[in-house]
MINU-187340 format. One line per field, with one value per residue (C-alpha): x, y, z; residue in one letter. Coordinates in Angstrom, 2 decimals. Example, Ala and Ser with C-alpha at 12.3 -4.5 7.8 and 13.67 -1.06 7.14 Angstrom:
east = 12.30,13.67
north = -4.50,-1.06
up = 7.80,7.14
aa = A,S
END
This chain:
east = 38.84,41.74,44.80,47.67,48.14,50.89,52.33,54.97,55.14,55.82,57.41,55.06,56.79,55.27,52.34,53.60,51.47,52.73,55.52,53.08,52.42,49.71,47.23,49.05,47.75,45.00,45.46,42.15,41.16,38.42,35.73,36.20,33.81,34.31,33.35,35.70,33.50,33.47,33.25,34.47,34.61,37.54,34.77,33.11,29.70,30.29,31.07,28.10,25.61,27.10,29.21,32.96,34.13,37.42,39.21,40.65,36.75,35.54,38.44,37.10,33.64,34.60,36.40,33.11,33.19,29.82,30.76,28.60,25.87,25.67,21.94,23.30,22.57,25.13,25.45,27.43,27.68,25.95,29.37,32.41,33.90,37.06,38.32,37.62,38.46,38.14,37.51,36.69,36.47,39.88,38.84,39.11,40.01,39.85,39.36,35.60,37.29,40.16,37.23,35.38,38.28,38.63,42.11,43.87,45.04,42.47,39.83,40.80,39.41,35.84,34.95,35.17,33.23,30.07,31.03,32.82,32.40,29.54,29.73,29.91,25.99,23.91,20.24,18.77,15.51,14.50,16.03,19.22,18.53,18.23,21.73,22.99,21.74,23.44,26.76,27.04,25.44,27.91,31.14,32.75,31.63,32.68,36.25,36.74,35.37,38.07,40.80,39.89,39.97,43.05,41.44,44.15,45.99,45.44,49.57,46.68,44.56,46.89,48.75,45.22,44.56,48.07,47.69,44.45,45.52,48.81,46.08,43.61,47.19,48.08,44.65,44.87,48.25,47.33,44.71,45.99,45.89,47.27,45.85,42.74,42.25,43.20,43.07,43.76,44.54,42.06,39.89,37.27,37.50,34.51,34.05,30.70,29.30,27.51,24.74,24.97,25.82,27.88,31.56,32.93,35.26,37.19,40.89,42.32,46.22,47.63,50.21,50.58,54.52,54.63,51.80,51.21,51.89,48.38,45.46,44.29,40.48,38.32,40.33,43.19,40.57,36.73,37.50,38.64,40.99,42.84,42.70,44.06,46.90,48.13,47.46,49.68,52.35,52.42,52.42,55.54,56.62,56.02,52.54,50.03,45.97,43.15,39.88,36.78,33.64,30.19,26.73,26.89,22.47,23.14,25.38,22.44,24.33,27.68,29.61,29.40,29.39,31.07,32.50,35.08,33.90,34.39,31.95,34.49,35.02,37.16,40.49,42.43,44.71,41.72,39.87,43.51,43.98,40.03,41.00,44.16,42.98,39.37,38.91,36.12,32.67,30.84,26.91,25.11,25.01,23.07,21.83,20.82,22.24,22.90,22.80,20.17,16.85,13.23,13.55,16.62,15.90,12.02,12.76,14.15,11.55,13.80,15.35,12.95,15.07,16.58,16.06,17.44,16.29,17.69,21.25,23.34,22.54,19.47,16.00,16.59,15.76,19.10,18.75,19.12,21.21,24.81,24.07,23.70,26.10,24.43,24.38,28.09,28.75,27.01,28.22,31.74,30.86,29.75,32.92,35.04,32.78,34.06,37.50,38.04,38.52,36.46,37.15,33.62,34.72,34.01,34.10,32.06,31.90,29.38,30.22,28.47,29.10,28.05,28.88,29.10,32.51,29.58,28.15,24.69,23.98,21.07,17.81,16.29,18.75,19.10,20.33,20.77,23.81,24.21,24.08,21.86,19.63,18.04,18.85,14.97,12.22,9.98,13.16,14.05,9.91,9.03,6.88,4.10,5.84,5.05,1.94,3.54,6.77,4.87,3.11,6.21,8.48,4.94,5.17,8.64,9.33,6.16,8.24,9.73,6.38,4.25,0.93,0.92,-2.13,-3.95,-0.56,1.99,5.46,8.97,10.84,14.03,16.49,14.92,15.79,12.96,15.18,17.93,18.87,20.68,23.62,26.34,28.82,32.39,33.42,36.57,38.15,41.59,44.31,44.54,43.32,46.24,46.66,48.48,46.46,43.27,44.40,45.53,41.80,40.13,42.37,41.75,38.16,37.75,34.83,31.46,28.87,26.07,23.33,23.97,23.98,26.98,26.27,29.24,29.42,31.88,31.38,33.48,33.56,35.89,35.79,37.34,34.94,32.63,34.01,33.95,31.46,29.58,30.57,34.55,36.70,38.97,36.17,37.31,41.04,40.32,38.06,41.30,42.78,40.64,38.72,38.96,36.70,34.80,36.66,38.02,38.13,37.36,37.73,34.95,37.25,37.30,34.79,32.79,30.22,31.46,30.50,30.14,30.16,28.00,27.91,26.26,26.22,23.49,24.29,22.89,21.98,19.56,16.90,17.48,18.77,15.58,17.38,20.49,20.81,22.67,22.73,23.70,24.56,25.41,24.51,23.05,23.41,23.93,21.83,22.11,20.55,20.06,18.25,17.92,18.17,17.31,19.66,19.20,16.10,15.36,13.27,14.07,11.95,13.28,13.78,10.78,12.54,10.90,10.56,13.44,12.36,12.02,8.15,7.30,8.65,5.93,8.15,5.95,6.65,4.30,3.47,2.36,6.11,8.23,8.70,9.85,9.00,11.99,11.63,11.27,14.74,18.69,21.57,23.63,22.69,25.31,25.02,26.58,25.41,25.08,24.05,21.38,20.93,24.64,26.33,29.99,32.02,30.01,31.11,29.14,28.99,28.10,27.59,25.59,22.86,21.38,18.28,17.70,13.62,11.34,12.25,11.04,12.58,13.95,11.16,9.02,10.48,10.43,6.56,6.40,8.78,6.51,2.95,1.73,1.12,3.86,3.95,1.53,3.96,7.31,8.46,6.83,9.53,12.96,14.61,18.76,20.89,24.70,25.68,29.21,31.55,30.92,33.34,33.34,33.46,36.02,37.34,41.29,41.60,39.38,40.49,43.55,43.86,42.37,42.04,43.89
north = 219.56,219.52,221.31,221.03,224.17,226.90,227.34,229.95,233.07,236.58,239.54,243.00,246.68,247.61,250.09,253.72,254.55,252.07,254.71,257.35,258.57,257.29,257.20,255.73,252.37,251.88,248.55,248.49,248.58,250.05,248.73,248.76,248.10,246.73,244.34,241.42,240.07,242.32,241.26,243.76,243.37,240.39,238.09,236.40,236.78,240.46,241.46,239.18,241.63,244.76,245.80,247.85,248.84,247.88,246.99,250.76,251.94,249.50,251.13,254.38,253.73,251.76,255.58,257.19,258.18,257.74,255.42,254.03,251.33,248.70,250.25,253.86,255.58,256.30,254.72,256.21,255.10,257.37,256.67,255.38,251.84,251.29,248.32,246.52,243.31,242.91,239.08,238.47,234.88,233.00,230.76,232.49,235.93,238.76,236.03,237.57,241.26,239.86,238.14,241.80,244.04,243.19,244.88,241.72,238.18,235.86,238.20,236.88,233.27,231.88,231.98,235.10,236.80,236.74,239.24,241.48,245.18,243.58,246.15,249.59,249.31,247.83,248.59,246.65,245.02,241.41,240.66,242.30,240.30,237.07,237.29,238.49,235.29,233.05,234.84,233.59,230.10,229.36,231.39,229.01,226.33,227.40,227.99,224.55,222.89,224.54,223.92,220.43,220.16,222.17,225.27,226.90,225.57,226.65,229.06,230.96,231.57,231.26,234.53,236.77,235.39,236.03,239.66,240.39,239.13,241.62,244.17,242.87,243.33,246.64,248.17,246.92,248.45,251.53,251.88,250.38,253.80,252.69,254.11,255.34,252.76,249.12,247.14,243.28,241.82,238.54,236.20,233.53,229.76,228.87,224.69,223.00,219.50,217.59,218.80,222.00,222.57,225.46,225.21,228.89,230.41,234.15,233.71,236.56,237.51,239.31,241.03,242.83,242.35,238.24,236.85,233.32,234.14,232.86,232.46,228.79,227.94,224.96,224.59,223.08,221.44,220.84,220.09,222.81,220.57,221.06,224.90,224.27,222.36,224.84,227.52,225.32,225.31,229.22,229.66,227.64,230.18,233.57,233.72,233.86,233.47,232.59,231.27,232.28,230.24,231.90,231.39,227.75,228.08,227.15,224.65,221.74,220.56,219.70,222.95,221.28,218.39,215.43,213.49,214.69,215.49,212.01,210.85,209.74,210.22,212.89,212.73,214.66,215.72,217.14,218.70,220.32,221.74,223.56,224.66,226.21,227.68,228.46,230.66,232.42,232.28,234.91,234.62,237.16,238.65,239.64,236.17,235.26,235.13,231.51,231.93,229.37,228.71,228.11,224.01,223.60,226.43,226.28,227.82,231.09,233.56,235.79,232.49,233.29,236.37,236.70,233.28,232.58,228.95,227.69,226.21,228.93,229.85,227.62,227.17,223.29,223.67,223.59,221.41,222.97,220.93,221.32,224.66,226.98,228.48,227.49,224.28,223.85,225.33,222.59,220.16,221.25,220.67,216.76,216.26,217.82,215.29,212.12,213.72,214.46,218.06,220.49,222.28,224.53,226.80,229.67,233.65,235.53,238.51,240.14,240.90,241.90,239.96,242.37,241.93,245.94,246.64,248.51,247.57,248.07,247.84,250.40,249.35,252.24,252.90,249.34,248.98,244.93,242.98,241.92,244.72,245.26,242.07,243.47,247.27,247.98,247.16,245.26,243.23,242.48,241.06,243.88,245.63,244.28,243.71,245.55,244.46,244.10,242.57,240.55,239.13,238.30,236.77,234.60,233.32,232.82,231.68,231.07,230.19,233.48,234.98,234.56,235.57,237.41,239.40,239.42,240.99,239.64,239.94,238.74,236.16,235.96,232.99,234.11,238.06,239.01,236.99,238.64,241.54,244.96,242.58,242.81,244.26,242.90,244.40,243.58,244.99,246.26,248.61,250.37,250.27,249.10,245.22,243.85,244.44,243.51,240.56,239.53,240.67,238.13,235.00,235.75,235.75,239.25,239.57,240.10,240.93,243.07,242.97,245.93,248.41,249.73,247.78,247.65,244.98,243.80,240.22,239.18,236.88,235.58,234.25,237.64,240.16,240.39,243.34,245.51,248.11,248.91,252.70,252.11,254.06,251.22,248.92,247.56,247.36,245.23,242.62,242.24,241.61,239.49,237.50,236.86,238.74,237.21,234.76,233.05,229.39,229.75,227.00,225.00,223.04,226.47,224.95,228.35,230.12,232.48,236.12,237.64,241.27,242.49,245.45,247.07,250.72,251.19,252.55,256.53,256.84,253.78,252.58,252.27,249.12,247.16,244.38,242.71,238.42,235.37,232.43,229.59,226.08,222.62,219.47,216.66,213.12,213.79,215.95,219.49,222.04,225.58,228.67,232.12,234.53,238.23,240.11,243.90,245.36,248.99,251.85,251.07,247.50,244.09,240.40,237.85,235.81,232.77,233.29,235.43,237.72,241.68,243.06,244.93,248.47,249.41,250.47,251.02,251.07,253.52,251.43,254.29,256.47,254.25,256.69,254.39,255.70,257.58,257.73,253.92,252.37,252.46,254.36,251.77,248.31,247.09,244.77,241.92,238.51,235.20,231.87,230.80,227.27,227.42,223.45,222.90,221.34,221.68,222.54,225.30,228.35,231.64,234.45,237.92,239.06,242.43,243.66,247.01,248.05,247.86,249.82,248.93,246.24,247.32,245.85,247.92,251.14,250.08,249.55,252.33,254.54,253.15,254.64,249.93,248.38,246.27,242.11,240.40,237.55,239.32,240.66,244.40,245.47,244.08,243.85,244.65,243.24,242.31,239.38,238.77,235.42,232.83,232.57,228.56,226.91,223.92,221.13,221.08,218.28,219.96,223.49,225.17,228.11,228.69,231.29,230.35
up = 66.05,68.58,67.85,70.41,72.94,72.46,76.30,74.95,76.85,75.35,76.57,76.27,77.57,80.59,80.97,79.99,83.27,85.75,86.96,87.96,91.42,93.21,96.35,99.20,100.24,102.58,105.07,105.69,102.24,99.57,98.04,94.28,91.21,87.99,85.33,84.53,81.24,78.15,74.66,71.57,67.89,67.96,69.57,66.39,68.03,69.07,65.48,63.81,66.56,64.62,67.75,65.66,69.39,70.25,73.62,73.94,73.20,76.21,78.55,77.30,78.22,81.65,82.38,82.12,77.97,75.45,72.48,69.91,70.66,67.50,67.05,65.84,69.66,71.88,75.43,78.26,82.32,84.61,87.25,85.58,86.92,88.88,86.90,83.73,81.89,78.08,77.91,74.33,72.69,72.52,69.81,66.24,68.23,65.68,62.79,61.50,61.86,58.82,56.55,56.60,56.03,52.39,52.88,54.53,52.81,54.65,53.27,50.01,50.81,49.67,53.64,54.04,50.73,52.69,55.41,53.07,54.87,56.67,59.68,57.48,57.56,60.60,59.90,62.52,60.73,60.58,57.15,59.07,61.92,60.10,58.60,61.26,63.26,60.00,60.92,64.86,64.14,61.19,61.35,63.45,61.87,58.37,59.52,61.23,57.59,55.77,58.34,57.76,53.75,53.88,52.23,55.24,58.05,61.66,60.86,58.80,62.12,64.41,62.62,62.84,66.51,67.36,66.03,68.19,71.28,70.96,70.36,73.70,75.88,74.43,74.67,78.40,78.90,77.68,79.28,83.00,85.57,89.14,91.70,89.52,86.81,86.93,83.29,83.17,80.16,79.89,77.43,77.31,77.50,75.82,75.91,75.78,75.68,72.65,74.63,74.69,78.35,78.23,80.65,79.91,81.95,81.67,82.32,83.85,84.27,87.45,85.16,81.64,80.76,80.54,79.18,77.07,73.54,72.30,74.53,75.55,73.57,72.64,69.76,72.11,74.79,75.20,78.90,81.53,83.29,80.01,80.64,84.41,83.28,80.69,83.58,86.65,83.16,82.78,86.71,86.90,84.02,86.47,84.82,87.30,86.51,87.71,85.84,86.59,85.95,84.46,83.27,85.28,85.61,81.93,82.22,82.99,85.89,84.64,85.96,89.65,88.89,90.94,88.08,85.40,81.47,80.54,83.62,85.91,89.81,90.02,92.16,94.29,92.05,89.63,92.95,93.47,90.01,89.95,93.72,93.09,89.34,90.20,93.31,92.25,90.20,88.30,90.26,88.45,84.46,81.74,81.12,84.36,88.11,89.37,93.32,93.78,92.10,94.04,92.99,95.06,97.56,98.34,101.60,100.31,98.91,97.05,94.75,92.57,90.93,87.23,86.48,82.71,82.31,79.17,78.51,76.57,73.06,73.09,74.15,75.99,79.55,82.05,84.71,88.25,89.93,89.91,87.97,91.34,92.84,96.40,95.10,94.26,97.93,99.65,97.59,98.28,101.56,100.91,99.27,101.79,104.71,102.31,102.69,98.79,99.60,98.26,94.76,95.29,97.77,95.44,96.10,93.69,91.49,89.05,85.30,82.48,79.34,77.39,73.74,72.88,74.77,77.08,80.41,80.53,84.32,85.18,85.02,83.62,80.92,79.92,76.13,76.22,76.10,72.15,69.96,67.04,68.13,71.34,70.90,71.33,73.79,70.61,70.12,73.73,74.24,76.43,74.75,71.64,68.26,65.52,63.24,60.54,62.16,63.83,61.06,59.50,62.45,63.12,59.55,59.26,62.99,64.91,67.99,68.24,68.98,71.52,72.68,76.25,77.65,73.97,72.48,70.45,71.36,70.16,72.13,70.79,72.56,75.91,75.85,78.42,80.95,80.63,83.04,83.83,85.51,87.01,89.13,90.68,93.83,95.43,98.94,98.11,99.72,96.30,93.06,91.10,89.44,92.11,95.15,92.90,92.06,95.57,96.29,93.57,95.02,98.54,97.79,99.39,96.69,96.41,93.45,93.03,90.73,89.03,91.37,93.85,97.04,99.24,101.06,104.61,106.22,109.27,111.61,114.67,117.91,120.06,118.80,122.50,123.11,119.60,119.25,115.62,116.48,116.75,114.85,114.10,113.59,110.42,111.51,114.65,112.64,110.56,113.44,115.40,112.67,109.30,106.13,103.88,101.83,104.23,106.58,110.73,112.59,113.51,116.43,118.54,120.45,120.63,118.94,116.58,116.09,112.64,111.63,108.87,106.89,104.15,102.80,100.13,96.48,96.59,93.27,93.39,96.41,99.80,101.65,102.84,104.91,105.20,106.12,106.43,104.23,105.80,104.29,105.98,105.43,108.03,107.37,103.48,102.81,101.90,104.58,104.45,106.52,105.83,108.78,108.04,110.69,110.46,108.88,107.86,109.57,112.50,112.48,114.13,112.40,114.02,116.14,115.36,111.66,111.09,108.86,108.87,108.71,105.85,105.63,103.55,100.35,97.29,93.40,91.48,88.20,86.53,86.71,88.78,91.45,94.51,98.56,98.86,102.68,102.99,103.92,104.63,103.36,105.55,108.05,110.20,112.79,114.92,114.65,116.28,115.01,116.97,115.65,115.50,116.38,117.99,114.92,112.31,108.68,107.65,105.04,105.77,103.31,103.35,100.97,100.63,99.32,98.18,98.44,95.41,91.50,88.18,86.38,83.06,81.17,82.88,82.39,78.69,78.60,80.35,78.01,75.18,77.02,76.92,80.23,81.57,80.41,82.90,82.40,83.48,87.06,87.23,89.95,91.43,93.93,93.38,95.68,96.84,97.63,99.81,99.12,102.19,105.48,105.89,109.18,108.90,110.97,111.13,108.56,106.01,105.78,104.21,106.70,110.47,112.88,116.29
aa = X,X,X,X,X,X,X,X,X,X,X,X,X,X,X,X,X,X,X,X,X,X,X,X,X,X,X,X,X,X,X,X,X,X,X,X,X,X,X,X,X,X,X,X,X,X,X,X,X,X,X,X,X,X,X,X,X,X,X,X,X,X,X,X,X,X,X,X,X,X,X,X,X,X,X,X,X,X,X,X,X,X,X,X,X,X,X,X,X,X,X,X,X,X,X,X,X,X,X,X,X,X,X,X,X,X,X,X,X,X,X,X,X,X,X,X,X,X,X,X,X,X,X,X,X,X,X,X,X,X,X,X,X,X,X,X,X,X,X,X,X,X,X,X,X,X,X,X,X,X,X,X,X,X,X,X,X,X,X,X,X,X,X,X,X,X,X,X,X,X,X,X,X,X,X,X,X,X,X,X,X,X,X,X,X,X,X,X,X,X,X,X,X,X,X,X,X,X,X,X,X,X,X,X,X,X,X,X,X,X,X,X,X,X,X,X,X,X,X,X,X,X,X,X,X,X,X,X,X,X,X,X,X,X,X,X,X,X,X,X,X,X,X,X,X,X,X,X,X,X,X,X,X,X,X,X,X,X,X,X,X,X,X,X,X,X,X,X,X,X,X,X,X,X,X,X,X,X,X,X,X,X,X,X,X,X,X,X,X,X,X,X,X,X,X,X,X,X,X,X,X,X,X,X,X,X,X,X,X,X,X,X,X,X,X,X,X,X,X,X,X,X,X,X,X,X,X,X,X,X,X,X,X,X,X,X,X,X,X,X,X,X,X,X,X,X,X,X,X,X,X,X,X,X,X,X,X,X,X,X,X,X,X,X,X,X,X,X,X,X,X,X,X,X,X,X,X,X,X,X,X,X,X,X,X,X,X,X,X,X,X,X,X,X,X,X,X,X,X,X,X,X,X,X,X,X,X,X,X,X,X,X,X,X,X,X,X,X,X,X,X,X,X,X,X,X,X,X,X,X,X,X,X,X,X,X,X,X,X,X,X,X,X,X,X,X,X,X,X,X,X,X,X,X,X,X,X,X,X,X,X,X,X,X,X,X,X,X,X,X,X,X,X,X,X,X,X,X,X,X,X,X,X,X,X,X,X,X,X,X,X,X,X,X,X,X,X,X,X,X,X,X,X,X,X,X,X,X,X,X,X,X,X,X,X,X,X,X,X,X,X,X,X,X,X,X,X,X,X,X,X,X,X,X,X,X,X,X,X,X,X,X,X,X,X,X,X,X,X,X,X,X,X,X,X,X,X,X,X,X,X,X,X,X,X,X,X,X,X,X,X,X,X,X,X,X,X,X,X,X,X,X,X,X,X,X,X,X,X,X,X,X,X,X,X,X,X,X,X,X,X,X,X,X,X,X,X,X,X,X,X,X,X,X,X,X,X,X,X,X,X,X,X,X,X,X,X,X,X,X,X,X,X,X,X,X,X,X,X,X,X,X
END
């Protein structure tokens, strides 16, 4: 069902805050944390998991407040966020919260008699469980039947969406803090294919006073480059935006793809539209991080890491290709050599998309991402199911258990995948929507895995004579180079210098080694090396291998006390290329890897006195990863150094 798109804009008051005094700016800019991909109640799916919080109770949380976890408990960060994005569902936004209310007029409908005050009780068990699965596989569904017999008309949804998205903005609004809190009012775009490769995308607006009067959905478009065009429409409005892609390692190829939706060679004027709507991706969440995988990067030992395998909402294997972020960065780079341009030159963030208005983003205090359905370490396959559950689920649903070490446990759509993800950082002169912003479509960006790696990548042609101990270090790579985000010019005809940096989060482990990711591609084909350039304790990268030794940090399996005196608060370094070739297009980006902690999964085995899954990762690695600096020829790029 199509419906045509509403490109109306609305006129909100401002923020009651946005007069107050704040920080003066800093040129040389903070690193900032947030999360741009929270769902609340007025998500359908949110709601059907049990979650009641609202947008002002995710700003609340975000700020550092406890509020109520679906499964009864309360749930509270242990260091409160810099920035936050509400981003719930635009199609049907707020509909399920009208069809339980019994107090409202679509209420009063067949459709909704089902969910009647289904929220006042969440108990949590599998008969619980099971309806609450019936609610997010046939919600939609059962609205879209009656729009089409004419039980309503979309005026009937459109007036409840219309209401909820007023509500999304002035929860954001009242919320917003410059200088010590930055809101932005956002949503998902949440199109897929007939086979069920998943295209979503969070829309995000710079601004909070003039905004589109009801949010673009699937309901108006099944392909994005319908979302881009309603965007460039808005922009010419004074509404700026910017899209931002996730969950692609679910997508089975088709969010990088080189054709269109319909299968044709896409043009320059599509590769424009993505370009100038899409400047970043999401690389790392609760289901899943989508840097690379170890089929298309057999080279790279740490590829291997919170791999979520499945398309979304199913259990049908995603195809790798054209689902990586790596991926889409090297093919960027074949388009750009056939002169089409290149739409994938992404920055990236982390997010959560958690679907309890809380992030859950420490690994041992990890609560799950959807509410009353993995609100438990039995329910999120971590630790043996129940007897008598067990018995039951195995009856009822023998694929959602499985045997592992002699054990039963419960694998629920692919839970035990799913991780204590992610962060956004950005590199802003002040905390406040506008610089923020400006940060996200520069692609001064980078995304951590949960934990508060900051991360600074430079790199320039005049840097010979900078020292890592300057004071104005930071200031004269502004000046000199350009920071991570950005194009240098591959037609300098000299080997450029990059700057890397990376201070370590000091509530979590030590930094074990910082490195390079390079991408290029040679005759066609897609060609990549990993360089480790600065390695803890005091220990040197093999120049031939290029990799750090071992610095001998340990996990205990039997607390998950870590060698505290194994690592780096901070690595910095300079660093050349050494396989580096005069006018070649390349991508650079840095990756940091914390040492060794327990993985949530074990901290719930061992919370729950069982031995950790034999079958799971006992320990992880966190890490940050920094958006690329490309090396481009003159006709390829958008913006050079000179």
């Amino acid at each position: 069902m199509i419906i045509a798109a509403d490109d109306s804009v609305a006129t909100f008051p401002p923020p009651p805050n946005s007069g107050a005094a704040k920080p003066a700016p800093n040129p040389q800019r903070n690193a900032y944390f947030g999360d741009m991909h929270v769902h609340t109640k007025l998500s359908f799916d949110a709601t059907a998991f049990g979650t009641t919080a609202t947008p002002a109770d995710a700003y609340r949380y975000a700020q550092g407040e406890a509020i109520k976890h679906p499964g009864g408990f309360e749930v509270q960060l242990a260091r409160p966020l810099d920035f936050y994005a509400v981003t719930d569902h635009a199609m049907f936004l707020g509909l399920i919260n009208d069809a339980i209310d019994t107090n409202t007029e679509f209420s009063k409908y067949e459709l909704s008699k089902p969910y009647h005050n289904m929220n006042d009780e969440v108990s949590g068990d599998l008969f619980d469980m099971n309806t609450r699965n019936n609610v997010f596989n046939n919600f939609t569904a059962d609205v879209v039947a009656n729009l089409l017999d004419g039980t309503f008309d979309t005026e009937v949804v459109n007036k409840v969406s219309k209401s909820a998205w007023q509500r999304t903005i002035e929860a954001a609004n009242a919320a917003y803090q410059p200088g010590k809190f930055t809101t932005f009012v956002g949503y998902e775009f949440t199109p897929s294919t007939a086979a069920r490769e998943a295209l979503h995308r969070n829309v995000i607006f710079r601004g909070g006073e003039r905004l589109p009067a009801m949010p673009f959905s699937r309901l108006n478009s099944l392909d994005p480059d319908g979302l881009w065009r309603w965007m460039d429409v808005l922009r010419d409005k004074g509404v700026d935006s910017l899209a931002i892609p996730h969950n692609s390692n679910g997508s089975n190829g088709m969010m990088f793809a080189f054709n269109d939706l319909a299968g044709n060679p896409v043009d320059q004027d599509y590769l424009k539209r993505r370009a100038r709507n899409e400047p970043l991706v999401e690389i790392t969440q609760a289901k899943g991080t989508s840097e690379t995988h170890p089929f298309l990067s057999p080279n790279d030992e740490w590829a291997d890491f919170e791999i979520f395998p499945f398309r979304t909402a199913t259990r049908i294997n995603s195809e790798p290709s054209g689902s990586y972020v790596r991926d889409a960065w090297h093919r960027g780079l074949a388009l750009a050599e056939k002169g089409e341009g290149n739409p994938y030159k992404f920055g990236v963030i982390g997010s959560s998309d958690t679907h309890t208005a809380a992030a859950s983003l420490e690994e041992d205090n990890y609560f799950g991402k959807i509410g009353s359905l993995d609100d438990s370490p039995e329910k999120r396959g971590s630790v043996p199911a129940k007897f008598l559950y067990g018995t039951l689920v195995k009856f009822g649903a023998p694929e959602m258990v499985e045997k592992v070490d002699g054990e039963s446990y419960f694998d629920f759509s692919g839970y035990k995948y799913w991780g204590a993800s992610g962060i956004a950082g950005v590199w802003a002169e002040e905390n406040t929507r506008e610089a923020i912003f400006a940060a996200l479509q520069r692609k001064e960006t980078f995304a951590t895995s949960g934990t508060r790696i900051s991360l600074r990548l430079f790199a320039g042609y005049d840097f010979a004579d900078m020292r890592l101990n300057q004071p104005d270090l930071v200031k004269t790579a502004y000046q000199k180079g350009v920071p991570m985000g950005g194009d240098l010019s591959a037609n300098d005809g000299r080997r450029p210098l990059f700057l890397a940096w990376a201070t370590a989060d000091p509530n979590t482990s030590k930094l074990q080694r910082i490195q390079i990711i390079k991408g290029w591609q040679d005759n066609g084909e897609h060609k990549e090396q990993i360089y480790d350039i600065a390695c803890s304790d005091g220990l040197e990268p093999d120049p031939q291998t290029h990799r750090c030794p071992d610095n001998g940090a340990r996990v205990n399996l039997d607390d998950c006390s870590i060698s505290g005196d194994k690592g780096e608060g901070e690595l910095k370094t300079f660093w050349r290329d050494p396989d580096f070739k005069l006018g070649q297009e390349a991508f650079y980006y840095l990756r940091a890897l914390e040492n060794p902690a327990c993985r949530w999964s074990t901290w719930d085995a061992l919370r729950s006195n069982v031995k950790p899954r034999s079958d799971l990762p006992a320990t992880i690695q966190e890490r940050a990863w920094s958006s690329p600096i490309w090396l481009v020829k003159a006709e390829n790029g958008d913006r050079f150094l000179k």
